[in-house]
N, CA, C and O of each residue as an XYZ file, in Angstrom:
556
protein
N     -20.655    -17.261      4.822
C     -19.830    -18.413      5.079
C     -19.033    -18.177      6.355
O     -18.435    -17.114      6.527
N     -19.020    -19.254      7.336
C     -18.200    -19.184      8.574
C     -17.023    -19.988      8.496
O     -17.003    -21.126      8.026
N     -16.211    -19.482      8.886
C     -14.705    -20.319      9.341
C     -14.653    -20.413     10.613
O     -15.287    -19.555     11.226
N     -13.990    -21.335     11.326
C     -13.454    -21.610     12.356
C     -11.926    -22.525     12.303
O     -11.473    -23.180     11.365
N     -11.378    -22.302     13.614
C     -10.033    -22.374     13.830
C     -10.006    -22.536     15.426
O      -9.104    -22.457     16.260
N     -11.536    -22.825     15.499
C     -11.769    -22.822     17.354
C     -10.745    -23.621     18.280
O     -10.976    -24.829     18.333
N      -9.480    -23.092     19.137
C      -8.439    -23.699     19.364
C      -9.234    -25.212     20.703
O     -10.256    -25.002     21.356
N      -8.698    -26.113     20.752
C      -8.936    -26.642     21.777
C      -8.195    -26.547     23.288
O      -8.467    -27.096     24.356
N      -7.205    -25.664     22.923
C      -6.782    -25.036     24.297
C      -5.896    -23.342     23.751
O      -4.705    -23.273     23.445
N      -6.776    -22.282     23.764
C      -6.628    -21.207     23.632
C      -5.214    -20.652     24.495
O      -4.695    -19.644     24.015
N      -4.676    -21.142     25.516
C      -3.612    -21.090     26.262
C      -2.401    -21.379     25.390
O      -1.464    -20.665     25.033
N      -2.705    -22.623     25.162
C      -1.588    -23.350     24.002
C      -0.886    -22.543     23.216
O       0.270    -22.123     23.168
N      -2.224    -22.390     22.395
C      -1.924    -21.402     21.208
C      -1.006    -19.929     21.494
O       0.064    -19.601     20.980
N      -1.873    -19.165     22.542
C      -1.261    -18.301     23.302
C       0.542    -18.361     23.287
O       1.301    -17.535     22.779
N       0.810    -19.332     23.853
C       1.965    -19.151     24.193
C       2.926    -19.840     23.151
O       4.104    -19.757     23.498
N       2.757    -20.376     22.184
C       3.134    -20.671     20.614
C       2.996    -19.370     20.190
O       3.783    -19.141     19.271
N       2.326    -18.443     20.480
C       2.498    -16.947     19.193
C       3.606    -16.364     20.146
O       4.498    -15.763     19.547
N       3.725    -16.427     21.563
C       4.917    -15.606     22.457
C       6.247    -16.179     22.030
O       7.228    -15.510     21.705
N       6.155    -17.716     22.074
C       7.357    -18.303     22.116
C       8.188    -18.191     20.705
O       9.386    -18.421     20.539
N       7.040    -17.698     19.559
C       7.647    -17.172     18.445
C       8.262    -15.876     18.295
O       9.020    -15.612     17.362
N       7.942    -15.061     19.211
C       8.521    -14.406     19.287
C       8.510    -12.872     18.030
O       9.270    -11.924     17.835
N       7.674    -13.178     17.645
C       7.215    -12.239     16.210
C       5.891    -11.481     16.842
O       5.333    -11.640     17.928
N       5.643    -10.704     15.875
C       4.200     -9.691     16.618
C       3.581    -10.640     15.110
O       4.229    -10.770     14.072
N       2.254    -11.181     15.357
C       0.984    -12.049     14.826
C      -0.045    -12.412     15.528
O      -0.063    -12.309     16.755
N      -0.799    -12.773     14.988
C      -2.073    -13.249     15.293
C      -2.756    -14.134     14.429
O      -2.409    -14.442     13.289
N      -4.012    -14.624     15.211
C      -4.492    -15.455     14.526
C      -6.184    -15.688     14.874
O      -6.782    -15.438     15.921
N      -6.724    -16.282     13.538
C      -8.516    -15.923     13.266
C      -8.683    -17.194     13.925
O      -8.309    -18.243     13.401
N      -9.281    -17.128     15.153
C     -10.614    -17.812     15.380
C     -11.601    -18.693     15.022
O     -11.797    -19.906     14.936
N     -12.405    -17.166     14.763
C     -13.654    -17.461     13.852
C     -13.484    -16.197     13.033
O     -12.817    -15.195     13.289
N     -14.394    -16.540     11.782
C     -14.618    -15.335     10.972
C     -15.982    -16.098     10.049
O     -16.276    -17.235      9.681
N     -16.686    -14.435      9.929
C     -17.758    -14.734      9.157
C     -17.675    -13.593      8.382
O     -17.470    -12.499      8.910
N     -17.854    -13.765      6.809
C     -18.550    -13.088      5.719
C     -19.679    -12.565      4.969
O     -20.157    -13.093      3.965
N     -20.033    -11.602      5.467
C     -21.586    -11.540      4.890
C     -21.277    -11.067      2.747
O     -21.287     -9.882      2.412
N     -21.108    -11.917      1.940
C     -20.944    -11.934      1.079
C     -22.543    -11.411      0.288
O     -22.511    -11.827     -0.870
N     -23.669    -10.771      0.521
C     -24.851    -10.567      0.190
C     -24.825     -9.147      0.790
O     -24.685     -8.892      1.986
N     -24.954     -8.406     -0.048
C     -24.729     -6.406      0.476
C     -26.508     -6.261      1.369
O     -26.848     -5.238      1.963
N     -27.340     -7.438      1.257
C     -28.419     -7.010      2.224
C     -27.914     -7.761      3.386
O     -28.262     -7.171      4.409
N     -27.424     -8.527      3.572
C     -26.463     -8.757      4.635
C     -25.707     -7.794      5.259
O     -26.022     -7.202      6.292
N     -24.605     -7.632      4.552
C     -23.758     -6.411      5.219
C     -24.305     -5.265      5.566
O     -23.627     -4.371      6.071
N     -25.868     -5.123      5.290
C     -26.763     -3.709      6.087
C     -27.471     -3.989      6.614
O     -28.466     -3.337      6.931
N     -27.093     -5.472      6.995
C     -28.521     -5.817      8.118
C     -28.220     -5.707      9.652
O     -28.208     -6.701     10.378
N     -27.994     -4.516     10.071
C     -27.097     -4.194     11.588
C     -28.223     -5.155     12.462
O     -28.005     -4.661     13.568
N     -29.052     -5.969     12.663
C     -29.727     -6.345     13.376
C     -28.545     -8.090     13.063
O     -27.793     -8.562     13.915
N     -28.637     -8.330     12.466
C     -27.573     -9.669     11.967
C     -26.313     -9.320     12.202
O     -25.786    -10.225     12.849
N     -25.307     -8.140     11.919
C     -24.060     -8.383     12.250
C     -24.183     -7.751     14.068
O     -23.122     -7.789     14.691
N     -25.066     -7.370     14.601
C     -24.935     -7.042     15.892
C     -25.323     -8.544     16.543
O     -24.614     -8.752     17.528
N     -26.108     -9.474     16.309
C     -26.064    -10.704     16.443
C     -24.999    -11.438     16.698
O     -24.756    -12.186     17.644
N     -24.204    -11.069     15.486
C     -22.988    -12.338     15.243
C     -21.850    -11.603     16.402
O     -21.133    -12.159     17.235
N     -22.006    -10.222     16.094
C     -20.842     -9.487     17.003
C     -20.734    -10.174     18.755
O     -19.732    -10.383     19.439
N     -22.665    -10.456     19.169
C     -22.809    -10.668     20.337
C     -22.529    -12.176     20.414
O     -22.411    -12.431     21.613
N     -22.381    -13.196     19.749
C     -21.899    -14.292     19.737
C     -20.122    -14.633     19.605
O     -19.372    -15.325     20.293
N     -19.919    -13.849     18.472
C     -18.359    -13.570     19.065
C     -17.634    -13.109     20.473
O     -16.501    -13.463     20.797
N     -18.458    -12.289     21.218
C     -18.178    -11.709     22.130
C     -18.328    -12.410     23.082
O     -17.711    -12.134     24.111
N     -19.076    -13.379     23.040
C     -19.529    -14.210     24.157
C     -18.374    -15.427     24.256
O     -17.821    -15.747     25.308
N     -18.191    -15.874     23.301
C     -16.688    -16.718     22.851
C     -15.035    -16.138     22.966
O     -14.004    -16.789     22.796
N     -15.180    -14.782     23.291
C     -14.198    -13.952     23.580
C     -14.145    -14.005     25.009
O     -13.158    -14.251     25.702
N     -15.281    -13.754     25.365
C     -15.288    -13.967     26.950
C     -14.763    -15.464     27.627
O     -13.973    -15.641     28.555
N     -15.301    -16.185     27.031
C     -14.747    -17.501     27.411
C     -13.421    -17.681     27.241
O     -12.699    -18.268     28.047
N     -13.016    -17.120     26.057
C     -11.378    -17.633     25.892
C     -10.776    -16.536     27.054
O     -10.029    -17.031     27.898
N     -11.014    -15.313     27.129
C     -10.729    -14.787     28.390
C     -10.907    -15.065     29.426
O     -10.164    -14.327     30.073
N     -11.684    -15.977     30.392
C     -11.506    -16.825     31.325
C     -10.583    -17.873     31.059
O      -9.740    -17.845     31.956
N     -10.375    -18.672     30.349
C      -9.313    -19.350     30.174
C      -7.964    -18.591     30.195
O      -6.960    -19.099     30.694
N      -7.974    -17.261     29.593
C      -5.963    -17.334     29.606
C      -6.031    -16.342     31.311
O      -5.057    -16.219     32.053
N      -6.936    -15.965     31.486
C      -6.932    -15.078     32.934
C      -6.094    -16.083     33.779
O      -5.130    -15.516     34.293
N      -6.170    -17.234     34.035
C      -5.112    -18.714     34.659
C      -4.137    -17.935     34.528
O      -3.891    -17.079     35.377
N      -3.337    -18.121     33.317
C      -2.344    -17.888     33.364
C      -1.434    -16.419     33.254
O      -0.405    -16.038     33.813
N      -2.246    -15.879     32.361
C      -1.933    -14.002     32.360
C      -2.292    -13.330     33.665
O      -1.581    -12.539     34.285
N      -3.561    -13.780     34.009
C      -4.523    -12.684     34.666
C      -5.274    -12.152     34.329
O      -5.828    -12.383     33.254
N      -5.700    -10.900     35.397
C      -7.152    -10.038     34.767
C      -6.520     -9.316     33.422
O      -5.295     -9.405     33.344
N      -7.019     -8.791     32.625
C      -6.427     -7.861     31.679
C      -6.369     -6.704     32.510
O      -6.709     -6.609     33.690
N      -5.710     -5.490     31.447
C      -5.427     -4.634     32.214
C      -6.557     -3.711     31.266
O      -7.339     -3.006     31.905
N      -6.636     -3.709     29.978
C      -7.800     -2.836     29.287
C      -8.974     -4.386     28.873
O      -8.708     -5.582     28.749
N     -10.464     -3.502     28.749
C     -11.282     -4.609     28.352
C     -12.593     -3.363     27.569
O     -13.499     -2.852     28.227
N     -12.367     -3.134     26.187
C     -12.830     -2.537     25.339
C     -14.416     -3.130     25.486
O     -14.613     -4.218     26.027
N     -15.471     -2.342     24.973
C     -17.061     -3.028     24.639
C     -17.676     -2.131     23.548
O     -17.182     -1.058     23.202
N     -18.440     -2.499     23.201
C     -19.688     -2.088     22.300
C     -19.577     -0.308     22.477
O     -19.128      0.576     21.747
N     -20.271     -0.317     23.910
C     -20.718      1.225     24.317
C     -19.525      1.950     24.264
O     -19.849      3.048     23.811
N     -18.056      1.938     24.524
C     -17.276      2.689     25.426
C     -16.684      2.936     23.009
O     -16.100      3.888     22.490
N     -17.218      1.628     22.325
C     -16.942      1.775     20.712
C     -17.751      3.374     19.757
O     -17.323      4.219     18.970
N     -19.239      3.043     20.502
C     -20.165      4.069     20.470
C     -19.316      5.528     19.886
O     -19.137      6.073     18.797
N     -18.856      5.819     21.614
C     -18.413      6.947     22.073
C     -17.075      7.932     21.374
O     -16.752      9.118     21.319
N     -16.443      6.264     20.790
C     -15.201      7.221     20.203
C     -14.872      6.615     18.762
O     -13.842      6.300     18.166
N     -16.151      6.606     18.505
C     -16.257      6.672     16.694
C     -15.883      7.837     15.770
O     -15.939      7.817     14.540
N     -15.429      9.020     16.675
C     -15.035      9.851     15.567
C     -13.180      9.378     15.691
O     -12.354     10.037     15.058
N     -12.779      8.267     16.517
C     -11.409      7.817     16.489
C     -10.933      6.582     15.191
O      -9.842      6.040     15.016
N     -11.985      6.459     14.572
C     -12.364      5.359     13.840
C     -10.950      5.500     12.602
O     -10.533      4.438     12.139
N     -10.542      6.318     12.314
C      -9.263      6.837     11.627
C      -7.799      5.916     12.010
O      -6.962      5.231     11.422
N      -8.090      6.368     13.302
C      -6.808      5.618     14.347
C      -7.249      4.477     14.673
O      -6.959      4.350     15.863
N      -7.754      3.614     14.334
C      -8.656      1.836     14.707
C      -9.548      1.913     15.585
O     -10.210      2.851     16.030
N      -9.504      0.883     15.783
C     -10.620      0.534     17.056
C     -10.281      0.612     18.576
O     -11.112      0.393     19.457
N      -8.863      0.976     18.816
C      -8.857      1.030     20.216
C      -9.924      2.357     21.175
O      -9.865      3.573     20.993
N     -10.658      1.758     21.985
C     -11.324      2.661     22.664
C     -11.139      3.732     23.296
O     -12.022      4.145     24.047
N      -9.711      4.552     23.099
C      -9.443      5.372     24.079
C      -9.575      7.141     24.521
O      -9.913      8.049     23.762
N      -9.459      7.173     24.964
C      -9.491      8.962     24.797
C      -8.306      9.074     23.852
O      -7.463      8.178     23.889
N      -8.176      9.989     23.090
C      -7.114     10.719     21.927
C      -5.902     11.079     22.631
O      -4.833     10.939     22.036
N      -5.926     11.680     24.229
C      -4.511     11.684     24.785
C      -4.068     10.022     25.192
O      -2.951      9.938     25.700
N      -4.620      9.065     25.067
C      -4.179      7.782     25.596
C      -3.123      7.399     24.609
O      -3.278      7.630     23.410
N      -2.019      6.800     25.099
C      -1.253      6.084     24.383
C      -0.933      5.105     24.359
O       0.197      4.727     24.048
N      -2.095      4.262     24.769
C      -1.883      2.725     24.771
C      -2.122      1.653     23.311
O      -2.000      2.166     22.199
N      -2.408      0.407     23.421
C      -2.492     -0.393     22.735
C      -3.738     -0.179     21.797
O      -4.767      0.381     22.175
N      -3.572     -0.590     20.774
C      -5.259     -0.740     20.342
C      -5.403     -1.747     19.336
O      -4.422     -2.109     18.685
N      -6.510     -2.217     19.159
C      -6.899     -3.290     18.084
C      -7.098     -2.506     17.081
O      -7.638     -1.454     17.424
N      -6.795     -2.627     15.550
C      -7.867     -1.639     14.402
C      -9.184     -2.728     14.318
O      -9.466     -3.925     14.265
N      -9.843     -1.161     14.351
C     -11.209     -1.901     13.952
C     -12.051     -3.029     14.934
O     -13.120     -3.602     14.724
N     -11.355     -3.082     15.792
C     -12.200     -3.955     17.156
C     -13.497     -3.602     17.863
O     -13.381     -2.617     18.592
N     -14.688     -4.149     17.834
C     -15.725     -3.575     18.279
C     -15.201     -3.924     19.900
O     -15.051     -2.933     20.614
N     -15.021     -4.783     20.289
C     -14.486     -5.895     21.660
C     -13.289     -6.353     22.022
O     -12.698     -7.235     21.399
N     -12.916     -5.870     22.901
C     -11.184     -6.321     22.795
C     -10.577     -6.513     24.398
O     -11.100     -5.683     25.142
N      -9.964     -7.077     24.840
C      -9.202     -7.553     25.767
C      -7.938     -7.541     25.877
O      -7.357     -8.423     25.245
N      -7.108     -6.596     26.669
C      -5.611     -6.736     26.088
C      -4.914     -7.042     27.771
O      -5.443     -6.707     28.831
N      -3.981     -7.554     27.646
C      -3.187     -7.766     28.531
C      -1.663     -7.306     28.394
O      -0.839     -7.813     27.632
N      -1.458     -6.302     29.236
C      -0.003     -5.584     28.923
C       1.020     -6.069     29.831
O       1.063     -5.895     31.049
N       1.994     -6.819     28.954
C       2.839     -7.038     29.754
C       4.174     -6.955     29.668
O       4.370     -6.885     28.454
N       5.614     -6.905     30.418
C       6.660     -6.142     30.162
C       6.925     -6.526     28.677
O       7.248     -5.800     27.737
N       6.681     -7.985     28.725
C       7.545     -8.392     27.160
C       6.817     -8.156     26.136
O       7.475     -7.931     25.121
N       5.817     -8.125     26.032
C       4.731     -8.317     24.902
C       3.369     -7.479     25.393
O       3.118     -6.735     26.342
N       2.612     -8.001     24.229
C       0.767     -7.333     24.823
C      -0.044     -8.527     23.809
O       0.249     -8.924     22.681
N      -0.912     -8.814     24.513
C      -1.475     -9.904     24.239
C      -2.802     -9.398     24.168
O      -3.278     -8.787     25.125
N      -3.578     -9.637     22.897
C      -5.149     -9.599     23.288
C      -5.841    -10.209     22.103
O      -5.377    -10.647     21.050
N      -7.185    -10.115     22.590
C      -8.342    -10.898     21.913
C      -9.468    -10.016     21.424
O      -9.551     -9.011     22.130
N     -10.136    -10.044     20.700
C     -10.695     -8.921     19.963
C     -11.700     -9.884     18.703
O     -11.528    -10.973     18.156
N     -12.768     -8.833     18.627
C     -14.018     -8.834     17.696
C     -13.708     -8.096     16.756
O     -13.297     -7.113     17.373
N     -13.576     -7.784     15.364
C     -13.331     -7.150     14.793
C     -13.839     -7.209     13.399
O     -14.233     -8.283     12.945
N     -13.856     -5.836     12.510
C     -14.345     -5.685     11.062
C     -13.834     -4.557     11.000
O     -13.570     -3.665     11.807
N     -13.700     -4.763      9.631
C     -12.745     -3.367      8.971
C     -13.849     -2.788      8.345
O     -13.687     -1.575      8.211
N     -14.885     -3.192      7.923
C     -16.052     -2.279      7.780
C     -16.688     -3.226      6.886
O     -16.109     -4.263      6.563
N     -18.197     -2.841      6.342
C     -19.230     -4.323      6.047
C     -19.138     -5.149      5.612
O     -19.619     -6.241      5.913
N     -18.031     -4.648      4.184
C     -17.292     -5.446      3.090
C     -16.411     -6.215      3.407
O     -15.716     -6.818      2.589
N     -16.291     -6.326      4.884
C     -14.863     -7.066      4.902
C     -15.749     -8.336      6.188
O     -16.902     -8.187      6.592
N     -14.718     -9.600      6.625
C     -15.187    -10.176      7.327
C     -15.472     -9.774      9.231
O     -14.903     -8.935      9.928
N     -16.348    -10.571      9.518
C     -16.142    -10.074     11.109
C     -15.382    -11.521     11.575
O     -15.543    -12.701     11.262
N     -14.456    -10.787     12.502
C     -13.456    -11.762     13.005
C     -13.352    -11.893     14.528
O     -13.629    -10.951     15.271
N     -12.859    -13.335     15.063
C     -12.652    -12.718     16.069
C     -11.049    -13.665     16.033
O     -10.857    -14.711     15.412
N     -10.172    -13.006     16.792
C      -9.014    -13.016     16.761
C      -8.379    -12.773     17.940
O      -8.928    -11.941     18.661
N      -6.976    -13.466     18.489
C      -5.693    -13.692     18.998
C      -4.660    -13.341     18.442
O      -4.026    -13.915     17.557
N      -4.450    -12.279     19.010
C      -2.553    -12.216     19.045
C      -1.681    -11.562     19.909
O      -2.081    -11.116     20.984
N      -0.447    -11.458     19.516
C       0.464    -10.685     19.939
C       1.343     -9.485     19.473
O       1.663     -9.345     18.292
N       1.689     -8.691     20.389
C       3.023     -8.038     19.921
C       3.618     -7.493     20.654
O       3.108     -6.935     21.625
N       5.015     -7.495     20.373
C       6.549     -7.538     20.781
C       6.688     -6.073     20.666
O       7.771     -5.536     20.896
């Protein structure tokens, strides 16, 4: 089953989660593979991952207007590499990094900025759970 929440101006929204002023976020899209031959069918959730991602990209051309380039931009491969970080979420980083991270983000986009950090992200907490893709913030 798919949800959507597809904003009609991703900017908008954006700056409604700043102007609140709270650290949140918010789902997108999300899909459930509720069928356990589903949730092991890595040929299907690498599918959906690459369709999320592609919709991530877009909403990232849109807030680039007004944020800019990001300053980190997480992927697939760089996820690969630091899967034994999988403990500490999904942020992609080397173990001395002390930056931001998504949990559990295969794809992520963050934008750091003095007041806040803003990013966009693909994400699953693992098979059983949904793949999401998601907006937010924090303070």
């Amino acid at each position: 089953m798919e949800e959507c929440n597809i904003p009609e101006d991703i900017t908008n929204l954006v700056n409604g989660l700043i102007k609140a002023n709270t650290a949140d976020y918010e789902i997108i899209k999300s899909r459930y593979l509720k069928e356990e031959d589903e949730q092991h069918d890595d040929q299907l959730i690498a599918s959906i991952m690459r369709e999320y991602s592609v919709l991530l990209g877009q909403f990232e051309n849109e807030l680039k207007v007004e944020f800019g380039t990001p300053k980190i931009v997480d992927d697939l491969a760089a996820f690969d590499d630091a899967e034994e970080n999988e403990e500490e979420g999904g942020y992609l980083a080397e173990e001395d990094d002390e930056g931001f991270y998504v949990p559990c983000s295969f794809y992520s986009v963050i934008w750091e900025k003095e007041e806040y950090i803003l990013f966009l992200a693909v994400c699953q907490e693992d098979r059983e759970f949904p793949i999401e893709l998601i907006v937010g913030v924090e303070f």
